[in-house]
C-alpha positions as CSV (number, residue, x, y, z in Angstrom):
1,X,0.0,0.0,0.0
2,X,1.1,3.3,-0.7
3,X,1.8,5.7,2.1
4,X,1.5,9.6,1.5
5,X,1.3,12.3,3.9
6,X,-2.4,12.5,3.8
7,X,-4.5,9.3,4.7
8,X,-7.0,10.6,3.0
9,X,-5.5,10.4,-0.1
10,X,-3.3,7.0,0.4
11,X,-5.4,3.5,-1.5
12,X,-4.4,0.7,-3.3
13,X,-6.9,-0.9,-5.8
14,X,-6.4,-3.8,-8.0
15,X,-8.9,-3.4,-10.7
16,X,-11.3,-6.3,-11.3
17,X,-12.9,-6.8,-14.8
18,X,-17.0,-6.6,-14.8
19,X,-16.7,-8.0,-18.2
20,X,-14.8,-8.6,-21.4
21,X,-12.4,-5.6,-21.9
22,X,-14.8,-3.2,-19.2
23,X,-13.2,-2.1,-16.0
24,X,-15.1,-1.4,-13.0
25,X,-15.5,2.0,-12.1
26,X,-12.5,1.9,-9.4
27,X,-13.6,3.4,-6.0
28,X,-11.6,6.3,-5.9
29,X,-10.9,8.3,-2.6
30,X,-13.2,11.8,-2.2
31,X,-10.0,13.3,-1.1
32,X,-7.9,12.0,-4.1
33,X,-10.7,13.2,-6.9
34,X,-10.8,16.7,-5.0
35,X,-7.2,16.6,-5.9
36,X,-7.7,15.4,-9.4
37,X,-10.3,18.0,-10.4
38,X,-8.7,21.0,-8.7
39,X,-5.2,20.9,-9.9
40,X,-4.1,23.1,-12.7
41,X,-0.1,21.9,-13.0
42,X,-0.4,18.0,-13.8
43,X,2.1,15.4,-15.5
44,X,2.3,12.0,-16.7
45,X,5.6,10.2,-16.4
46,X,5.3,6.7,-18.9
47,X,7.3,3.9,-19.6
48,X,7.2,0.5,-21.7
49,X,3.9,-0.6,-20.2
50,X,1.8,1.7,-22.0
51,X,3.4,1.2,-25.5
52,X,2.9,-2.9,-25.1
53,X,-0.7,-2.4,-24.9
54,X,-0.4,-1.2,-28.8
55,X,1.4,-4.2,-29.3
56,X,4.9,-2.6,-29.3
57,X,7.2,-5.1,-27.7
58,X,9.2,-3.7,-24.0
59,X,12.9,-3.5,-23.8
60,X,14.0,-5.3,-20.7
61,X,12.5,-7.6,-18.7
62,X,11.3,-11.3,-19.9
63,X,10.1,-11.6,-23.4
64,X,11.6,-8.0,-23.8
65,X,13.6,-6.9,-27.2
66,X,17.0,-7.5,-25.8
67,X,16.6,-11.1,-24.4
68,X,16.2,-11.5,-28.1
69,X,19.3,-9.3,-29.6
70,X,22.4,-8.1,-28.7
71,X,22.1,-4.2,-27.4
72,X,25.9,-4.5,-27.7
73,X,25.7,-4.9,-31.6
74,X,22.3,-2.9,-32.1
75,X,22.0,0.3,-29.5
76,X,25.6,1.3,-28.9
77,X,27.7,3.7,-30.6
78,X,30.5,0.9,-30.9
79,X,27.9,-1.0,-32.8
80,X,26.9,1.2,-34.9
81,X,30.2,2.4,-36.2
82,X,30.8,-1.3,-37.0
83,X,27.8,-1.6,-39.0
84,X,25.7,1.1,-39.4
85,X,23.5,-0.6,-42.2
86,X,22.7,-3.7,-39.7
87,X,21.5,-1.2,-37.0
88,X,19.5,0.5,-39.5
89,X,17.6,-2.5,-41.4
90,X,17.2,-3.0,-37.6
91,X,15.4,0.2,-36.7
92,X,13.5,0.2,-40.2
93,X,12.2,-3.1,-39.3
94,X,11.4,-1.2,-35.6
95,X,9.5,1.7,-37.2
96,X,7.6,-0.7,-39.9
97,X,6.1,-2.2,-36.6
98,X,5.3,0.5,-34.7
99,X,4.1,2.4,-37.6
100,X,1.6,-0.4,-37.8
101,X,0.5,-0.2,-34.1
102,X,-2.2,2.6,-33.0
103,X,-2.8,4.5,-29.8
104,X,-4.6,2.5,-26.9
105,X,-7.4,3.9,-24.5
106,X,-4.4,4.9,-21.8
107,X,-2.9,7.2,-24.9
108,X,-6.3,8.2,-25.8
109,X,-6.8,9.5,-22.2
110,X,-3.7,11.4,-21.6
111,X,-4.2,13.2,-24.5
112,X,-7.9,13.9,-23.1
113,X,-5.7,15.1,-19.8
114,X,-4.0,17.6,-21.9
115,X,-6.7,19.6,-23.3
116,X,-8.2,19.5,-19.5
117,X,-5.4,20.7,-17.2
118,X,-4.1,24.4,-17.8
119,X,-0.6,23.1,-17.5
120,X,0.4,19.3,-18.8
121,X,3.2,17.8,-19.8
122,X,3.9,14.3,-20.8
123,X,7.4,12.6,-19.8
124,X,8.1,9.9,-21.7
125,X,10.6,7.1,-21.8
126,X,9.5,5.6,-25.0
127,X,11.0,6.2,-28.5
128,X,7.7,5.4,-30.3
129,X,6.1,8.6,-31.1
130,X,3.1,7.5,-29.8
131,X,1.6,10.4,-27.2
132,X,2.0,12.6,-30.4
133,X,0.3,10.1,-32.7
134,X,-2.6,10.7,-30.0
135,X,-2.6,14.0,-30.1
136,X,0.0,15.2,-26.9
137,X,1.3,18.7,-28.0
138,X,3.6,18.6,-24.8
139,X,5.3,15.7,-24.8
140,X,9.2,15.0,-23.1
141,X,11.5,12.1,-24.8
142,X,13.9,11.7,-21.9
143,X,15.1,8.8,-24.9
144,X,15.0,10.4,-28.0
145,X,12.4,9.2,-30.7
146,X,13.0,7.0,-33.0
147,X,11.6,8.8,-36.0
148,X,14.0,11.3,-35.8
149,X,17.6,10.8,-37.1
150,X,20.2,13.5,-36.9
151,X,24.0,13.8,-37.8
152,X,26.6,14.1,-35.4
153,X,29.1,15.8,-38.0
154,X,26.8,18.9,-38.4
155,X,23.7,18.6,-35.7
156,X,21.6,18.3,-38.7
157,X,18.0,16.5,-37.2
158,X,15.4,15.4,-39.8
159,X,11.9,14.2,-38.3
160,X,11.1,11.0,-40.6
161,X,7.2,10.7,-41.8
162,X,7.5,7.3,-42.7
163,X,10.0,4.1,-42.1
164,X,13.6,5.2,-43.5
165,X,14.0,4.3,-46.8
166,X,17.2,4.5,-47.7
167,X,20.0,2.6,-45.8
168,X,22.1,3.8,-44.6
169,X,20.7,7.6,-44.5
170,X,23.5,10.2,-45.4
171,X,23.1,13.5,-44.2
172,X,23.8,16.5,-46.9
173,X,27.4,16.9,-45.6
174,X,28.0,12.9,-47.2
175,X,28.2,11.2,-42.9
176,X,25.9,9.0,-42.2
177,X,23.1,10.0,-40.1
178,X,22.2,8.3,-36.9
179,X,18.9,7.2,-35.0
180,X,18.1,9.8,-32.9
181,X,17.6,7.9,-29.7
182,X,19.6,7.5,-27.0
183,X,21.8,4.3,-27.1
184,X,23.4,2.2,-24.2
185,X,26.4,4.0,-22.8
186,X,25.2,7.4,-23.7
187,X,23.8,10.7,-21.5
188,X,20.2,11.4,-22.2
189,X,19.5,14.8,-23.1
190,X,20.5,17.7,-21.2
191,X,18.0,19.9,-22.1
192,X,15.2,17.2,-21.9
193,X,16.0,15.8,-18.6
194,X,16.0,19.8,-17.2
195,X,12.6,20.3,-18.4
196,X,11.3,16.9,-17.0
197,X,12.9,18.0,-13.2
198,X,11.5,21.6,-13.5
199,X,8.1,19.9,-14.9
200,X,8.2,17.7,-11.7
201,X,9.3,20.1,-9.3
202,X,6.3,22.0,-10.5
203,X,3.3,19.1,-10.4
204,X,0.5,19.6,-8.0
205,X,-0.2,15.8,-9.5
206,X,2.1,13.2,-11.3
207,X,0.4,9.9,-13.0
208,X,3.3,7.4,-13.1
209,X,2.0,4.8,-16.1
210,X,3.3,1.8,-17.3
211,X,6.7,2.6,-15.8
212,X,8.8,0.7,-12.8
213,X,10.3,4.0,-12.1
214,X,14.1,2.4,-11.5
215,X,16.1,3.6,-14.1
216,X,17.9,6.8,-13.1
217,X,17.2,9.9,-14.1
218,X,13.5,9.1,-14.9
219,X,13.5,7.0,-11.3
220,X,13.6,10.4,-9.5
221,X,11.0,12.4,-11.2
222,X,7.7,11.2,-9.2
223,X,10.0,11.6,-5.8
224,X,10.6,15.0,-6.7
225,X,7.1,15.9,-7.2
226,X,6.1,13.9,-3.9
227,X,8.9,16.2,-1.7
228,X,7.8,19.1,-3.6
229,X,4.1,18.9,-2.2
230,X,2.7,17.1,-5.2
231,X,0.7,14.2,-5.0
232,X,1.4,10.7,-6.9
233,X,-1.2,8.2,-8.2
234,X,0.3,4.7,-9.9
235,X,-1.1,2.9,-12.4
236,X,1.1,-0.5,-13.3
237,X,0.1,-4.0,-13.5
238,X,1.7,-4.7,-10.1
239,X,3.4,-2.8,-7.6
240,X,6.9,-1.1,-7.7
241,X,8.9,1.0,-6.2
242,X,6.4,3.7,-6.7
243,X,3.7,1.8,-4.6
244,X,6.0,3.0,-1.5
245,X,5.3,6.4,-1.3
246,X,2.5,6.6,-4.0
247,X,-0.8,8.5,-3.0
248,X,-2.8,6.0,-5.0
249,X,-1.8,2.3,-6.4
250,X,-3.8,1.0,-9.1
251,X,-2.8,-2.4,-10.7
252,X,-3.9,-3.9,-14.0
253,X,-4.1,-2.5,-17.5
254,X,-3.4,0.8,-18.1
255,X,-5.8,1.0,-21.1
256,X,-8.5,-0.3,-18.3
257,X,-7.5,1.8,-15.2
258,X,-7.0,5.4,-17.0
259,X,-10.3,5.4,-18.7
260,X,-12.5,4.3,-15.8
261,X,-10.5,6.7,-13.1
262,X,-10.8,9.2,-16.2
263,X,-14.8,8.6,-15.8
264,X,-15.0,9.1,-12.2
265,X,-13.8,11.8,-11.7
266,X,-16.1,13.6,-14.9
C-alpha cells in the first residue's frame, strides 16, 4: 500500500474486470478526486507498459527486445560504427512495426488530460512517437524518438514521416546519419532531462504509467514531485517501487484503469 502524507489520499486498488475488456469504475478516494479535479499543474511520467498495450514489444524484462538481440551490436555507438546498415535495417524493421501499431485507450486518455489541465506535460521514456500520434502537443522524450535521425558531424536533425528508406541515411554533408535515440552507454538529453525536473518540481499531480520507475534519471522524477508537495497516483500492472510512497496504487491495465479513473472523476 502506498503511504502519503495524507490518509485521506493513500489506497491501493487492483482493478477487477465486470466483463470482457470493461473495468469497473475503481472506488476512488473523495479526497484523491478533489485533488484530481482542482489541480491546474499535472504530468504524466510513462514507460514500456503503455506502448505494449499497442502491441509494441518492452525493452527489458522477460520476453523483452533484448533477451532476443544483442544491445551490444544494435544500440551502442560501438555498434553502430561497426555496422551502421545492420543497425538501420534493424530500426527500419522497428519503425515498420510500430508504424503499424495505433494509440490505446491509456494514450487516448492522456491526450484527453491535456486539453483539460491548464498546464500538462507528458514525460516519456519511449522512443515510439506514440503520445504525439494521440494527439499530446507537450510531450518529453527523456530517450530520443526513433523517427527522428540526426548527424553528429553537423547537428543536422530530420523528423522522418514514414520508415527510413534508404539505408544507410546520409546527411547532406555525405556522414551517415544516426537514430536519434539515446543508445546504451550514452547521456540522455540535457535539455530534456532539465525540463522533466522543472516539470516535476512544479506538479501539483504526477500519474506514473506503465513505468517501474528504476532507471535513473527518470526514477527520481515522481520523488521529486512527492517532496515538492505534489501528490502521486500509480497505475502498473503490479506494484513497484512507486507503490512505496505513491498516494494512490492501481494495478492492472493501463488502457483499463486510466479510462475508468478518467470517468469518475467527470
Amino acid at each position: 500500500m502506498g503511504h502519503g502524507p495524507e490518509k485521506g489520499l493513500t489506497q491501493e486498488v487492483r482493478l477487477r474486470m465486470s466483463g470482457p475488456g470493461q473495468a469497473e469504475t475503481p472506488k476512488l478516494d473523495k479526497g484523491l478526486v478533489k485533488k484530481i479535479r482542482e489541480a491546474r499543474t499535472v504530468s504524466v511520467l510513462t514507460g514500456a507498459g503503455v506502448s505494449a498495450e499497442s502491441g509494441i514489444p518492452t525493452f527489458r524484462g522477460a520476453g523483452g527486445i533484448w533477451d532476443k538481440y544483442d544491445f551490444r551490436v544494435l544500440a551502442t555507438h560501438e555498434g553502430f560504427r561497426k555496422d551502421p546498415r545492420l543497425v538501420w535495417e534493424w530500426y527500419q524493421l522497428r519503425q515498420v512495426e510500430i508504424a503499424k501499431a495505433r494509440p490505446n485507450p491509456a494514450h487516448m486518455v492522456i491526450a484527453d488530460m491535456e486539453k483539460r489541465f491548464s498546464s500538462f506535460s507528458v514525460i516519456t521514456q519511449n522512443i515510439d512517437g506514440m503520445h504525439a500520434r494521440a494527439g499530446n502537443k507537450k510531450v518529453i522524450e527523456l530517450h530520443g524518438n526513433i523517427w527522428r535521425m540526426r548527424c553528429e558531424r553537423d547537428g543536422l536533425e530530420l523528423v522522418l514521416g514514414a520508415p527510413v528508406s534508404d539505408i544507410p541515411p546520409l546527411c547532406q554533408c555525405g556522414s551517415i546519419l544516426r537514430p536519434d535515440v539515446v543508445w546504451f552507454g550514452e547521456q540522455l538529453p540535457k535539455n530534456e532531462v532539465e525540463e522533466a525536473s522543472r516539470v516535476a518540481r512544479e506538479s501539483e499531480l504526477m500519474f506514473v504509467v506503465g513505468t517501474s520507475a528504476v532507471v535513473y534519471p527518470a526514477a527520481a522524477l515522481p520523488v521529486i514531485t512527492k517532496n515538492s508537495g505534489g501528490a502521486v497516483v500509480e497505475v502498473n500492472l503490479e506494484p513497484t517501487d512507486v507503490s512505496t510512497y505513491a498516494d494512490a496504487s492501481f494495478f492492472g491495465r493501463a488502457g483499463d484503469i486510466l479510462p475508468a479513473i478518467w470517468k469518475a472523476i467527470q
